[in-house]
OpenMM code with the backbone's topology and positions (N, CA, C; nanometers):
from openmm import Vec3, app, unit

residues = "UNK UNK UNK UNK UNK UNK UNK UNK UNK UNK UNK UNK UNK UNK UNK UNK UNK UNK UNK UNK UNK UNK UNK UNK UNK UNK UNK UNK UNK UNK UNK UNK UNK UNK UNK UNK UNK UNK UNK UNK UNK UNK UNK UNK UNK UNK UNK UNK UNK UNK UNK UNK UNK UNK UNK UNK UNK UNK UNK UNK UNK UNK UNK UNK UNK UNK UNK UNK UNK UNK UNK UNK UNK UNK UNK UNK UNK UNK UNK UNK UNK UNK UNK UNK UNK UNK UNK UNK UNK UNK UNK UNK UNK UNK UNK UNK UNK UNK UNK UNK UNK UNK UNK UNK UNK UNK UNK UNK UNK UNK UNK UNK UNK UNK UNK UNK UNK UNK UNK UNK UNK UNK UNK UNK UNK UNK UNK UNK UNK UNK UNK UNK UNK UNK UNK UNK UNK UNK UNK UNK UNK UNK UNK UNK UNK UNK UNK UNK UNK UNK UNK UNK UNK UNK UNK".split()
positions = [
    Vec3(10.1255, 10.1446, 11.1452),
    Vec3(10.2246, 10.0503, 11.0955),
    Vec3(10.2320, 10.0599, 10.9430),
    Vec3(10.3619, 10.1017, 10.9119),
    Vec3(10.3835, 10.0481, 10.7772),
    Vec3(10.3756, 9.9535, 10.6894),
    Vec3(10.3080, 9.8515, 10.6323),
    Vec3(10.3570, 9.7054, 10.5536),
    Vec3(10.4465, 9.7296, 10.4815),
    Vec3(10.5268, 9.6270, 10.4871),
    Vec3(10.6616, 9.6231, 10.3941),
    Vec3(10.6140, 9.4575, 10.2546),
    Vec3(10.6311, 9.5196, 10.1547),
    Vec3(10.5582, 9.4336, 10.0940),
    Vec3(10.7362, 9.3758, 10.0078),
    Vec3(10.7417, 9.2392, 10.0086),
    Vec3(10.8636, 9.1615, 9.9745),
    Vec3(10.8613, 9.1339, 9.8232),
    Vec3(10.9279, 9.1995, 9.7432),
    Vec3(10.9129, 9.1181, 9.5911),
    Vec3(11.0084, 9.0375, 9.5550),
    Vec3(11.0234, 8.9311, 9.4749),
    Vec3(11.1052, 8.8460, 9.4219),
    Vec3(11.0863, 8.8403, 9.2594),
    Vec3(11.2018, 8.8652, 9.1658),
    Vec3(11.2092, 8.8978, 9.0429),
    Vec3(11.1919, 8.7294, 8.9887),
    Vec3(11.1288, 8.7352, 8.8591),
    Vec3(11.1102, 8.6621, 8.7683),
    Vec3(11.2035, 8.6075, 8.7483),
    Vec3(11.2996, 8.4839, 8.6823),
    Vec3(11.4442, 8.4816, 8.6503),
    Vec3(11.4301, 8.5283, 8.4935),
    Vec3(11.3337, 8.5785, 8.4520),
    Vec3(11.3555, 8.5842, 8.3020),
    Vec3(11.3775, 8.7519, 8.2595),
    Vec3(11.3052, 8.8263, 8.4156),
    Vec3(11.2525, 8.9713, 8.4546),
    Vec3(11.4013, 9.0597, 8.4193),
    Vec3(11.3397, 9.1810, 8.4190),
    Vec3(11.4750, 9.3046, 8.3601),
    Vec3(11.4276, 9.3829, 8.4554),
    Vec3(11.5429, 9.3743, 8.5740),
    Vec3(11.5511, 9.4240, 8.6717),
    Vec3(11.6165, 9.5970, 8.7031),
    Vec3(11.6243, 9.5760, 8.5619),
    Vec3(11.6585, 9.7552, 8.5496),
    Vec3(11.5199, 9.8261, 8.5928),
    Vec3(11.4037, 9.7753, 8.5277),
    Vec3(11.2671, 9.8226, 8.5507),
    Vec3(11.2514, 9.8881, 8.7222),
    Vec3(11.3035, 9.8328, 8.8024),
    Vec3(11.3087, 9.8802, 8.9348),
    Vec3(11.1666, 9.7907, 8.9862),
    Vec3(11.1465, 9.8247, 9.1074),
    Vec3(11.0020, 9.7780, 9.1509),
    Vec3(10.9215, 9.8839, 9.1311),
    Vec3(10.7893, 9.8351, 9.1893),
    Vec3(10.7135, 9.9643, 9.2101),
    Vec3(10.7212, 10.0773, 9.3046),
    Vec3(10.7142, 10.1868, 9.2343),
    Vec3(10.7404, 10.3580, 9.3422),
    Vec3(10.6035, 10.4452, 9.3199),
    Vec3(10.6351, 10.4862, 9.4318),
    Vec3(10.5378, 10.6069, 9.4026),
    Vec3(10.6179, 10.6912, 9.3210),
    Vec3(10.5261, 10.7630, 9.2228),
    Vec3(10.6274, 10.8572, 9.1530),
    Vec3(10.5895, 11.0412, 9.2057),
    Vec3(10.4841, 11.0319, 9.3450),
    Vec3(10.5106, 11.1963, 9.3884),
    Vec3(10.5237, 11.1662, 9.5704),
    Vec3(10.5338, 11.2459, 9.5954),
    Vec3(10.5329, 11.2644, 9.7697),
    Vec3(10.3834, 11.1800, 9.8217),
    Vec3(10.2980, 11.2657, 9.6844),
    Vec3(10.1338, 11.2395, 9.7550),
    Vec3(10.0131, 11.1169, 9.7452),
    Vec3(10.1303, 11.0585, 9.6405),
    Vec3(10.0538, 10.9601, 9.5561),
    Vec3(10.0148, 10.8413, 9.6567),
    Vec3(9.8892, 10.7987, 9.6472),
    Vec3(9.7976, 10.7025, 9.6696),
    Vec3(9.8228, 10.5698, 9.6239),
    Vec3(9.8770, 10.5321, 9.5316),
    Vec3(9.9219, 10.4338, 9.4284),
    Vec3(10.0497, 10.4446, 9.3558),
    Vec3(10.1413, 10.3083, 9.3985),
    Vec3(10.2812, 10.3453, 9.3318),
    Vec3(10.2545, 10.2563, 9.1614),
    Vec3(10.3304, 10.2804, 9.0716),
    Vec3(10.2956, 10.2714, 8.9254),
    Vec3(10.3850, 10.1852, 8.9475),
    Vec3(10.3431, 10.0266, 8.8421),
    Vec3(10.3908, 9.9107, 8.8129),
    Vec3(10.4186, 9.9175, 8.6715),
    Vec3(10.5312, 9.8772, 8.6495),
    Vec3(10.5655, 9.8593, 8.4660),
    Vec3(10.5351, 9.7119, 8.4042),
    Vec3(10.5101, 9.7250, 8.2680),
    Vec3(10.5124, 9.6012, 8.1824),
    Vec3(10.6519, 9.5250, 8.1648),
    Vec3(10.7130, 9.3826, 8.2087),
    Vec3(10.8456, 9.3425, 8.2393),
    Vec3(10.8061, 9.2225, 8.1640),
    Vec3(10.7732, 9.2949, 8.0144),
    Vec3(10.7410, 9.1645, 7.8828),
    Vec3(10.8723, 9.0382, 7.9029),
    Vec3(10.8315, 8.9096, 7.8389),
    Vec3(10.9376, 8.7957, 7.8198),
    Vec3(11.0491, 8.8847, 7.7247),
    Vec3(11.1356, 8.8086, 7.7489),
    Vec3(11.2272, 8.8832, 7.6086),
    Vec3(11.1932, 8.8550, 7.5111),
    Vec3(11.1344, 8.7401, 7.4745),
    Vec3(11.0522, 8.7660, 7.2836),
    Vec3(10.9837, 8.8528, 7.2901),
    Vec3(10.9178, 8.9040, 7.3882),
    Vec3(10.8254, 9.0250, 7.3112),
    Vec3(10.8748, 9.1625, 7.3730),
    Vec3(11.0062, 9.1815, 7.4021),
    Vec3(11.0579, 9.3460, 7.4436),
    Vec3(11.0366, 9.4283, 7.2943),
    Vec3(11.0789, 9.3941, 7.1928),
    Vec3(11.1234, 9.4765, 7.0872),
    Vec3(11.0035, 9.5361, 7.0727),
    Vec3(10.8888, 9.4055, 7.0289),
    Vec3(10.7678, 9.4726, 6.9533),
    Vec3(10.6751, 9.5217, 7.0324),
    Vec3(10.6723, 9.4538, 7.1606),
    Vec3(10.5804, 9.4770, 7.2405),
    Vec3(10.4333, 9.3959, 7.2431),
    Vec3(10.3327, 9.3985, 7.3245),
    Vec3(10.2242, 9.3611, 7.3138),
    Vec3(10.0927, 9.4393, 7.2824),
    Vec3(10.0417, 9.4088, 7.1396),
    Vec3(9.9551, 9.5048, 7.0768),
    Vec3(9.7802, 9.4387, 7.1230),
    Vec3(9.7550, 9.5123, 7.1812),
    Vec3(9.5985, 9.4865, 7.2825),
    Vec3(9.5080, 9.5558, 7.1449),
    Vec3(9.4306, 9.5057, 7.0977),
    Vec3(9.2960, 9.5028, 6.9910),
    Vec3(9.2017, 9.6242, 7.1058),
    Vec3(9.1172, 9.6851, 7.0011),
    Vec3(9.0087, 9.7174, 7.0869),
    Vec3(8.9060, 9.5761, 7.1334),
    Vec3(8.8575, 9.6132, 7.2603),
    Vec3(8.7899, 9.5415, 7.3114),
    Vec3(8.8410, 9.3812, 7.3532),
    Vec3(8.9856, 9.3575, 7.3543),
    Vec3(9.0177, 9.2663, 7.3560),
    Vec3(9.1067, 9.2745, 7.5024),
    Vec3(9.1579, 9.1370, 7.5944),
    Vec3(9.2074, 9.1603, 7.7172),
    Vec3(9.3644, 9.0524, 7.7092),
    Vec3(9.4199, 9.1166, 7.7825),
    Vec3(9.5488, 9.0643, 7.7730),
    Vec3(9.6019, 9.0394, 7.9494),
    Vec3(9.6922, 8.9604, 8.0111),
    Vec3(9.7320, 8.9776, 8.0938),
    Vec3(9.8921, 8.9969, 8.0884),
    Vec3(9.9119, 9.1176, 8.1130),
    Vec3(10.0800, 9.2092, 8.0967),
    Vec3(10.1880, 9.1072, 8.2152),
    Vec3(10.2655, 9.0490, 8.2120),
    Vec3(10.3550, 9.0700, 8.3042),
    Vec3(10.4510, 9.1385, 8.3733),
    Vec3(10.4954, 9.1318, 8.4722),
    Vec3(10.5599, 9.2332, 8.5733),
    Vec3(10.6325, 9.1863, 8.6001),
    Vec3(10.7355, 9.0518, 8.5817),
    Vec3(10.8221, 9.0141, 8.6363),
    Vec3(10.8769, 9.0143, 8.7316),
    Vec3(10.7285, 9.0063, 8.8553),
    Vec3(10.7282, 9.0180, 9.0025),
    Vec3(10.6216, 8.8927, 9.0409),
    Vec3(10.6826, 8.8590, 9.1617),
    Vec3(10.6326, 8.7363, 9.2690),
    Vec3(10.6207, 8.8402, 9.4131),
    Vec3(10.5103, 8.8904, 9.4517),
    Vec3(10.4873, 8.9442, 9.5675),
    Vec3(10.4653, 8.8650, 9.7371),
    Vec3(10.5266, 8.9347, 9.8354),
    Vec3(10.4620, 8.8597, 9.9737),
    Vec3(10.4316, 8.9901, 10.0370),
    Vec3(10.2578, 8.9606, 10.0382),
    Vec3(10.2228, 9.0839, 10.1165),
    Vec3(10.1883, 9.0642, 10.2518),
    Vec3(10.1840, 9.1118, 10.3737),
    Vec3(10.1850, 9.0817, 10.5031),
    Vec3(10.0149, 9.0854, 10.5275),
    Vec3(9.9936, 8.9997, 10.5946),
    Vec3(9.8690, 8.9385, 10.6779),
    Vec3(9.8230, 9.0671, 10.7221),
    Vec3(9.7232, 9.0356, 10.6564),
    Vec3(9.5896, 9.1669, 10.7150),
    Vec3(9.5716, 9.2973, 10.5999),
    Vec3(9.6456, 9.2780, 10.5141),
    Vec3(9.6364, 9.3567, 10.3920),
    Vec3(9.6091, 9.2997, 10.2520),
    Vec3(9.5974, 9.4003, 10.1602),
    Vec3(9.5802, 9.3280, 10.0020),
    Vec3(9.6378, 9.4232, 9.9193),
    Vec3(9.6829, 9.3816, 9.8186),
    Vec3(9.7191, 9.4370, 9.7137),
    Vec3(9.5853, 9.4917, 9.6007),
    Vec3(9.5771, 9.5997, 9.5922),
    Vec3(9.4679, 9.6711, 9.4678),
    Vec3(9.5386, 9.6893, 9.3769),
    Vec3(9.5094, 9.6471, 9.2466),
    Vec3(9.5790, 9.6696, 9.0829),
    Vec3(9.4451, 9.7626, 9.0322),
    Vec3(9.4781, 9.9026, 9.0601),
    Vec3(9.3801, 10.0085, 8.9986),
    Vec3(9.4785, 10.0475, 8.8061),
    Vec3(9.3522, 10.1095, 8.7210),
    Vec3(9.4430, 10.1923, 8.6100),
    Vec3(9.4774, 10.2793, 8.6594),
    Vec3(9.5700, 10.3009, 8.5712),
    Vec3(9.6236, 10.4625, 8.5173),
    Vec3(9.4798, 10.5720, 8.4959),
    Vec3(9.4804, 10.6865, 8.5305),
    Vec3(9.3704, 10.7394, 8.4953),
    Vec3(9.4198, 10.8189, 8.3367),
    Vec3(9.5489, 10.8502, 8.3182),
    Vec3(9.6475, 10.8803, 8.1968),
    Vec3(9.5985, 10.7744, 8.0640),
    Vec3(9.6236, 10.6520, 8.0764),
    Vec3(9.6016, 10.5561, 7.9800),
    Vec3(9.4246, 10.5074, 7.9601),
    Vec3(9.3743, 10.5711, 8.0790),
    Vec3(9.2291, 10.5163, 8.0080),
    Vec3(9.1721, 10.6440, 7.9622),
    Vec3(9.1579, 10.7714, 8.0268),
    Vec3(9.1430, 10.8732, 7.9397),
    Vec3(9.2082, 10.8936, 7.7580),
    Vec3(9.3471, 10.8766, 7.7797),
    Vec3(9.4070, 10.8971, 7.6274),
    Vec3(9.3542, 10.8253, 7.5296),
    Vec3(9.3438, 10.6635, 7.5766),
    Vec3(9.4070, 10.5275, 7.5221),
    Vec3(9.2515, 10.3942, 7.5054),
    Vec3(9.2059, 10.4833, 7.6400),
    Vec3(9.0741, 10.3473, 7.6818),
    Vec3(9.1443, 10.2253, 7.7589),
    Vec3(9.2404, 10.2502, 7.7912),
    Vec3(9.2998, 10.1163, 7.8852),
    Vec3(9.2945, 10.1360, 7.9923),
    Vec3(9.2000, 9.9983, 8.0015),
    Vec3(9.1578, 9.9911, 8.1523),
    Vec3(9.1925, 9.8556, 8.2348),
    Vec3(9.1345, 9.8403, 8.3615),
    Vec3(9.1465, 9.6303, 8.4213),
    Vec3(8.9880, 9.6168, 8.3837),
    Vec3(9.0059, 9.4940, 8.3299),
    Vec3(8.8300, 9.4303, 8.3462),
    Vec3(8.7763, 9.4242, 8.4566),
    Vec3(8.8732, 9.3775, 8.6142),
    Vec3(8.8060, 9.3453, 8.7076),
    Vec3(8.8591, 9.4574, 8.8072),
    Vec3(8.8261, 9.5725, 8.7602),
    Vec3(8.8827, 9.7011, 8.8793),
    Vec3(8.8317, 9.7098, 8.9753),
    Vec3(8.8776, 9.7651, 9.0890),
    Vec3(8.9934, 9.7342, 9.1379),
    Vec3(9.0462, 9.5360, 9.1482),
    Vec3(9.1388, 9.5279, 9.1022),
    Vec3(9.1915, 9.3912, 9.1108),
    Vec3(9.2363, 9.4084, 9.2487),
    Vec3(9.2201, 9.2287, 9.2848),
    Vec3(9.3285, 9.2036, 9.4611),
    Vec3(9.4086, 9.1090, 9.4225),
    Vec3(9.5096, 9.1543, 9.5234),
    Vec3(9.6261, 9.0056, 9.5185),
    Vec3(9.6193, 8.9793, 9.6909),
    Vec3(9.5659, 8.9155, 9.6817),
    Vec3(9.5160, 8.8651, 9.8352),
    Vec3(9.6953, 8.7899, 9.9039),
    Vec3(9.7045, 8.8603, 10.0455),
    Vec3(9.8165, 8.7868, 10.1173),
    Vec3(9.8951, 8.6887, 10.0673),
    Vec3(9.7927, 8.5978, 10.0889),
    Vec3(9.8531, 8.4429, 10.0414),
    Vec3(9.8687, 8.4195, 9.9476),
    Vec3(9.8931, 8.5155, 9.8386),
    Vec3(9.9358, 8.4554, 9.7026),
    Vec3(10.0598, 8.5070, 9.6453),
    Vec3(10.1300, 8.3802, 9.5794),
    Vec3(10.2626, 8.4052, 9.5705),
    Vec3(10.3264, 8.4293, 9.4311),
    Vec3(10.2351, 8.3966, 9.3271),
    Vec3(10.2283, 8.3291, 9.1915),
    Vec3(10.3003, 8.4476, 9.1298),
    Vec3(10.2999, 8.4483, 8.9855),
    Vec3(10.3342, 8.5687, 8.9150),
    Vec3(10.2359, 8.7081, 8.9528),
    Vec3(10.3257, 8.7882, 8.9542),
    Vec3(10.2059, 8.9020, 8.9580),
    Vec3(10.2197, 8.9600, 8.8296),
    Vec3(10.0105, 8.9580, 8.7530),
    Vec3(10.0649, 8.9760, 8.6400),
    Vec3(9.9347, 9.0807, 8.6362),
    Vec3(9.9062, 9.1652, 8.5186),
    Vec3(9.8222, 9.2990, 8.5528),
    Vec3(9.6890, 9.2998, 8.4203),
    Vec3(9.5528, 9.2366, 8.4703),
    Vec3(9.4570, 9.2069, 8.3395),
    Vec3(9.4628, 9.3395, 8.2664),
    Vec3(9.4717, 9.3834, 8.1533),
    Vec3(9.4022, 9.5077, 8.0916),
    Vec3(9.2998, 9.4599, 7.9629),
    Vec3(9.2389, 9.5620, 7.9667),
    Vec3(9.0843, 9.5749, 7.8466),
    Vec3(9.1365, 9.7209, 7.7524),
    Vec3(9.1187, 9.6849, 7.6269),
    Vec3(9.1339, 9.7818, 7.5602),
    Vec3(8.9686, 9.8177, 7.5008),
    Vec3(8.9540, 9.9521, 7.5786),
    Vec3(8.8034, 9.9882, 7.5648),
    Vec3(8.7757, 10.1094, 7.4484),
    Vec3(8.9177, 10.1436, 7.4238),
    Vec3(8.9536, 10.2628, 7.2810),
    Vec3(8.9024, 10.1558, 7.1672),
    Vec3(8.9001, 10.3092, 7.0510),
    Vec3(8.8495, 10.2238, 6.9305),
    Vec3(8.9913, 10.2306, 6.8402),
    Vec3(9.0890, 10.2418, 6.8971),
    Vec3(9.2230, 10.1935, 6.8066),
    Vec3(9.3310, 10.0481, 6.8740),
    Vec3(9.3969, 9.9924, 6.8268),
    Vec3(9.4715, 9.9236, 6.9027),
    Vec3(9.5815, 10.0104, 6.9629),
    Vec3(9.6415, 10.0045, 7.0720),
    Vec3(9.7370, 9.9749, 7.1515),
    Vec3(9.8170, 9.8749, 7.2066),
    Vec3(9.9964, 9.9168, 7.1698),
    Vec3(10.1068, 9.9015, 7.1804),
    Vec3(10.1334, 9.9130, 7.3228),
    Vec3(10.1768, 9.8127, 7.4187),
    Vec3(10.2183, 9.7929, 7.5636),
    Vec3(10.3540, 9.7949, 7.5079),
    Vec3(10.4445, 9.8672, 7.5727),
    Vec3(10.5735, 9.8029, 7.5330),
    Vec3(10.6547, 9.7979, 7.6725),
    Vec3(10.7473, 9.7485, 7.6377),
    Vec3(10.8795, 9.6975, 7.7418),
    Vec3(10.8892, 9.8237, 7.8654),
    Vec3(10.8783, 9.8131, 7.9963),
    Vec3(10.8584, 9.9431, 8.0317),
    Vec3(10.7451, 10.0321, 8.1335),
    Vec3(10.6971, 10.0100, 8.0287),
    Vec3(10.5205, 10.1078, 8.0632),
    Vec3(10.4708, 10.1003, 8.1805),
    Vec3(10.4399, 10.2316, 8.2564),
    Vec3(10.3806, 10.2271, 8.3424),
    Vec3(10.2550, 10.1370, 8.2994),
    Vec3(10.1838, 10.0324, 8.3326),
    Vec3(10.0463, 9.9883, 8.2796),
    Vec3(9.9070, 10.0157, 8.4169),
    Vec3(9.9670, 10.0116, 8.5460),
    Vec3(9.8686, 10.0334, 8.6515),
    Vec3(9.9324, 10.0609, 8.7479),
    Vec3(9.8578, 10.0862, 8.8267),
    Vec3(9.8998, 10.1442, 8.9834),
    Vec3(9.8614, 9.9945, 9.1201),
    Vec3(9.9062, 10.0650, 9.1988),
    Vec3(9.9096, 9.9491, 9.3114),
    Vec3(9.8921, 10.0050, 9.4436),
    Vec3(9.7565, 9.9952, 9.4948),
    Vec3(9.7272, 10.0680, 9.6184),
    Vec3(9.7047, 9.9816, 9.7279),
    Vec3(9.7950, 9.9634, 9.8765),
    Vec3(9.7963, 9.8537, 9.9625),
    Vec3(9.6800, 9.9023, 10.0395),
    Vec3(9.5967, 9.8191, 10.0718),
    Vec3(9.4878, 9.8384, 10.1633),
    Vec3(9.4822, 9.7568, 10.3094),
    Vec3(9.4095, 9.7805, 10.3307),
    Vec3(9.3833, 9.6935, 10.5280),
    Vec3(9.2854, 9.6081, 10.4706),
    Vec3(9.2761, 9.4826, 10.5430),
    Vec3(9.1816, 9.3656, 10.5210),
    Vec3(9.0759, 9.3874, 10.6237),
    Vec3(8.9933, 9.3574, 10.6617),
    Vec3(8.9126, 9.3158, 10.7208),
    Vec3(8.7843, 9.2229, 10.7005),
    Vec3(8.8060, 9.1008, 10.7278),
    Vec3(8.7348, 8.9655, 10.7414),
    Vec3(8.5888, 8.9502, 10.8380),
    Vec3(8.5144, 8.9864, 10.8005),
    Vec3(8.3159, 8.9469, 10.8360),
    Vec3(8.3336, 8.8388, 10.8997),
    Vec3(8.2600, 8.8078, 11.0002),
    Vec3(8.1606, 8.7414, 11.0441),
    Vec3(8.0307, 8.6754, 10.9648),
    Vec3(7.9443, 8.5664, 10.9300),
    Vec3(7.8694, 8.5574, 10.8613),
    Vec3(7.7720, 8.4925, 10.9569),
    Vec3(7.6446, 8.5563, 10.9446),
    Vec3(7.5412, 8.4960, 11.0194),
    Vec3(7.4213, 8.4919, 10.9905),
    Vec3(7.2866, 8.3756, 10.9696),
    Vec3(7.1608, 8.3996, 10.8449),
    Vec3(7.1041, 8.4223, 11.0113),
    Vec3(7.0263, 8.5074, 11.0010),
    Vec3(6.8670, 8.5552, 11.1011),
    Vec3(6.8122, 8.5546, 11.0155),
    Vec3(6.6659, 8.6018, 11.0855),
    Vec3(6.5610, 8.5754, 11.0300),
    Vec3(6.4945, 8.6900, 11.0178),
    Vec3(6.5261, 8.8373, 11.0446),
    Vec3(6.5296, 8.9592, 11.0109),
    Vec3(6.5834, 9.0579, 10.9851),
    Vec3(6.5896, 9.1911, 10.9395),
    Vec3(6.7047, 9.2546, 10.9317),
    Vec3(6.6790, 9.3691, 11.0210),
    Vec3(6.7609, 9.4897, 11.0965),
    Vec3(6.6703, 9.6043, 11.1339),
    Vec3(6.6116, 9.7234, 11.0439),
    Vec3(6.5799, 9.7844, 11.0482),
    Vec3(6.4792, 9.8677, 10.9746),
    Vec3(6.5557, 9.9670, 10.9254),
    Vec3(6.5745, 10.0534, 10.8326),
    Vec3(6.6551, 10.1802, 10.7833),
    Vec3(6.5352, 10.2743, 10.7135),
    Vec3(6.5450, 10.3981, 10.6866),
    Vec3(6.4967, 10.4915, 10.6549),
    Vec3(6.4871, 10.4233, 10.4995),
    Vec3(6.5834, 10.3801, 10.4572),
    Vec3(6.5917, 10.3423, 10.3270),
    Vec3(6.5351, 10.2525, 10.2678),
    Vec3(6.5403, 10.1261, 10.3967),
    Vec3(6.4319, 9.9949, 10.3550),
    Vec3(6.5093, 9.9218, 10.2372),
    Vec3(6.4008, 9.9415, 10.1521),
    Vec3(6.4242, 9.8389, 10.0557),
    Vec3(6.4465, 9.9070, 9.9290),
    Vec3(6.4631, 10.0308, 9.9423),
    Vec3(6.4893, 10.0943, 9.8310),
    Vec3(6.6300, 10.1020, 9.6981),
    Vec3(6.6450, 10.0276, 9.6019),
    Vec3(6.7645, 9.9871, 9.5586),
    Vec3(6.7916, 10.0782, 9.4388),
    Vec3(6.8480, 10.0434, 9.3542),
    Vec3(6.9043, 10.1187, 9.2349),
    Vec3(6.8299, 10.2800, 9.1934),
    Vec3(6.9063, 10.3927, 9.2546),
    Vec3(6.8732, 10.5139, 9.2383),
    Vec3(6.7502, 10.5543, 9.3091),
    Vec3(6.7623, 10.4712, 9.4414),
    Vec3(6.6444, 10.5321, 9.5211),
    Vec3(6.6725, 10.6390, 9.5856),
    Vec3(6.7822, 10.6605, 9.6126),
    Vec3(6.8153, 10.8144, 9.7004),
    Vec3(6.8531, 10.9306, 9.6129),
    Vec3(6.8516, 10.8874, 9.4456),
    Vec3(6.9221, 10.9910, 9.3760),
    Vec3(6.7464, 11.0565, 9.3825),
    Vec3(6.7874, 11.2017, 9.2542),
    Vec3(6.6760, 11.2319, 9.2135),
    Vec3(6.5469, 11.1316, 9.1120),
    Vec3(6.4493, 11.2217, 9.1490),
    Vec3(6.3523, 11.1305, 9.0430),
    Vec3(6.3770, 11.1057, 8.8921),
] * unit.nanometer
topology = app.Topology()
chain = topology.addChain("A")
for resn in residues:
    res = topology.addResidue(resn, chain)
    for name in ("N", "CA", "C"):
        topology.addAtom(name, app.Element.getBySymbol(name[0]), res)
């Protein structure tokens, strides 16, 4: 099954921007643009190093039950630029209807210019699946045990 994911534009949004597309046959993630207020189209939004901003998209999403929305980077803008999400992969869980808007971290040591436009991240729909939660009072046994941080790498 396909999900068909429903967007509804901002009333303030520049709908020339289009929605989000994949931009190849193969792509994994379709690219979302920056759909700044109109006070800030001209100049744009200038992200500090080390500082976080949340971009708008001038999108309200409805994603269908049993899926989520992932807000991954650009691998383009954090290689060049250092722009990344603080909380990667981001979710926009089903039930939420609000603005969809896209965290970035500027992890470069220059500032960066978001402007009107910009691809800023990608958007990869995933399948949900919801746990069971249950406390026992043991766990079963694994080869691995209890072995945690870089126990299977080398010494």
């Amino acid at each position: 099954m396909i999900p068909v994911l429903r967007f509804m534009w901002e009333d303030w949004a520049d709908l020339a921007l289009g929605l989000p597309r994949y931009e190849t046959d193969g792509a994994a993630g379709a690219d979302i643009r920056a759909n700044l207020a109109p006070a800030d189209r001209e100049a744009g939004v200038t992200l500090a190093p080390m500082a976080r901003v949340i971009v708008a998209t001038g999108l309200r999403v409805e994603i269908p039950l049993g899926f989520e929305m992932q807000i991954r980077p650009r691998s383009g803008l954090a290689l060049k630029h250092g722009i990344s999400l603080p909380n990667t992969p981001g979710t926009i869980d089903s039930d939420y209807r609000g603005p969809l808007g896209v965290a970035l971290i500027n992890l470069g040591a220059a500032p960066y210019v978001i402007a009107h436009g910009d691809r800023i991240a990608q958007i990869v729909i995933a399948p949900v699946v919801q746990a069971l939660f249950e406390a026992v009072q043991a766990l079963s046994k694994t080869a691995r045990g209890e072995g945690g941080f870089g126990s299977t790498g080398r010494s």
